[in-house]
N, C-alpha and C positions, 0 to 999 in steps of 0.2 A: 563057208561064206565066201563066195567070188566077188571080188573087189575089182571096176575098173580101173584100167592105169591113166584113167585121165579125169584131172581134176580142175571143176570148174573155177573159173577166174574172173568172170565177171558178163555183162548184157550190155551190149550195144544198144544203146537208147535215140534219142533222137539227133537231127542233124544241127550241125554248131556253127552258123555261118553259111558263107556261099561257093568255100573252096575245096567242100570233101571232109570236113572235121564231122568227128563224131562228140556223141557224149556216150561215157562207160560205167555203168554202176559197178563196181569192181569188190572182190570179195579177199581183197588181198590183205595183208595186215600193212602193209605200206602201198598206199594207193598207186602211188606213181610205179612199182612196182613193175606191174602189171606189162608196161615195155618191154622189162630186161628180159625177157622170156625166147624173143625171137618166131618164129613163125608160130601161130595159135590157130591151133583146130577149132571147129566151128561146128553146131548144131544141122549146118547147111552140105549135103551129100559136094563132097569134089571141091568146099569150100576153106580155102586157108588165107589166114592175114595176118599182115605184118604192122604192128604198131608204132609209125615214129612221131617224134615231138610230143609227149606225151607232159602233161601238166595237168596240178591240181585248180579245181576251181570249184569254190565252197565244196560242197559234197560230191560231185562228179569229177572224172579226168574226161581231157579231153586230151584227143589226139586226133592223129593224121592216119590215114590207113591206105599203106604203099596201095599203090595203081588209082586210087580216089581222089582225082580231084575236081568234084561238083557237086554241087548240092543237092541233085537229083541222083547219084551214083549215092551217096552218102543217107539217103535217106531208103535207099533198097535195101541197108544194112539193117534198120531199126528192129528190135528183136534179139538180133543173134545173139546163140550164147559163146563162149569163149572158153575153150580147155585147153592146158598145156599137159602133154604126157609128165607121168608123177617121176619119172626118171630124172627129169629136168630141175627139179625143186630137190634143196637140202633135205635131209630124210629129220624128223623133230628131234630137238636134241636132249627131252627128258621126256620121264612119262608124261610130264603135264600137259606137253605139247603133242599136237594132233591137227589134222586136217579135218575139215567137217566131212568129208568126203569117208573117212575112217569109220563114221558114226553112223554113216545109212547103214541097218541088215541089223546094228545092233540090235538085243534085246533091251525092254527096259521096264525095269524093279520098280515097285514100289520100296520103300525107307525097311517096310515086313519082310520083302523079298518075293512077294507074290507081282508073277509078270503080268503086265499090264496090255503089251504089244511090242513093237518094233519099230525102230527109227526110221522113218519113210522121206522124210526131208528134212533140210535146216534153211528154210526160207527166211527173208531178211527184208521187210515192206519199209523198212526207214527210221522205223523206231526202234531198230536194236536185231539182233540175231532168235531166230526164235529156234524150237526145235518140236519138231510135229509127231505125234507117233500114232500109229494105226493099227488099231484093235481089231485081231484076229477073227472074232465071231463075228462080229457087225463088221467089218469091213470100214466101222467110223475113222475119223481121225480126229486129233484135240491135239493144239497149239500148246505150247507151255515155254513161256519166256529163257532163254538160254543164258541162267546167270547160276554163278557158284551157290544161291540158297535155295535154286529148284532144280537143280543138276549137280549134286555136292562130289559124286562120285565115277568116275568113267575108267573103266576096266577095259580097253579095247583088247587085250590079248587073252581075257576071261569071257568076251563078247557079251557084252552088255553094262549098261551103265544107271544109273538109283535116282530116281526123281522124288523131291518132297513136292506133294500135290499143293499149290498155294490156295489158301484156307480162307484167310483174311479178305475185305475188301480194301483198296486203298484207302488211306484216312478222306474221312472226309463223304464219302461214298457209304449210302443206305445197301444193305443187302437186299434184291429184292425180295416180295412176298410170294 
């Protein structure tokens, strides 16, 4: 399984003001983060930037992005994705610890051990981290929320990690017919 050395960090979202500021949905574990990194590759060919002043605000950071300053330069950014090569980043320091970036290629278990498919993304819409996997026959894919009671077990060095399929509806909620 070939793994890229560059792991995403977060999406330039819309512009913050009228002097070049952005907004960054950031997938760091410490938001502010997301600065210390120094020059950040970019989804855009020939495209590199540099994050300064960088602050939290409610759920987005905002920051400054060297050579940007207007609000029409800053709004050509919206979209872009942000990767720092993985050389850059501490390497995790137990097995619990892992990058999402670890998890795409995985295989992944049912609780029986019968594979289901493989990790295709770990998308993140605001409600929590989710993790997606994509069935080899059909070509489907199914969401399954990324918490310790529907991902109890991840093996990144046995390549693949054990989903409990959630069963239940939340309280409160009819199943449908």
């Amino acid at each position: 399984m070939t793994k890229s050395n560059q792991i995403f960090l977060g999406q330039i979202g819309a512009a913050h003001g009228i002097k070049g500021q952005v907004r960054i949905a950031t997938h760091t574990q410490d938001p502010e983060a997301i600065g210390s990194y120094g020059p950040l590759d970019t989804d855009r060919p020939g495209l590199t930037v540099t994050l300064t002043k960088v602050r939290l605000q409610k759920n987005v950071v905002i920051a400054h992005i060297k050579g940007i300053s207007d609000r029409t330069a800053a709004e050509q950014l919206n979209g872009v994705s942000l990767f720092v090569d993985r050389s850059k980043l501490p390497e995790p320091e137990d097995e619990d610890d892992f990058y999402h970036a670890d998890l795409i290629g995985l295989d992944v278990r049912l609780d029986s051990g019968v594979v289901i498919g493989k990790v295709s993304a770990m998308p993140n819409f605001g409600a929590g981290d989710l993790i997606e996997v994509r069935d080899p026959q059909s070509g489907d894919t199914y969401l399954y929320p990324f918490t310790k009671a529907v991902v109890p077990h991840i093996d990144i060095a046995g390549g693949f990690l054990t989903i409990v399929v959630p069963t239940d509806a939340p309280e409160g909620e009819e199943e449908p017919d």
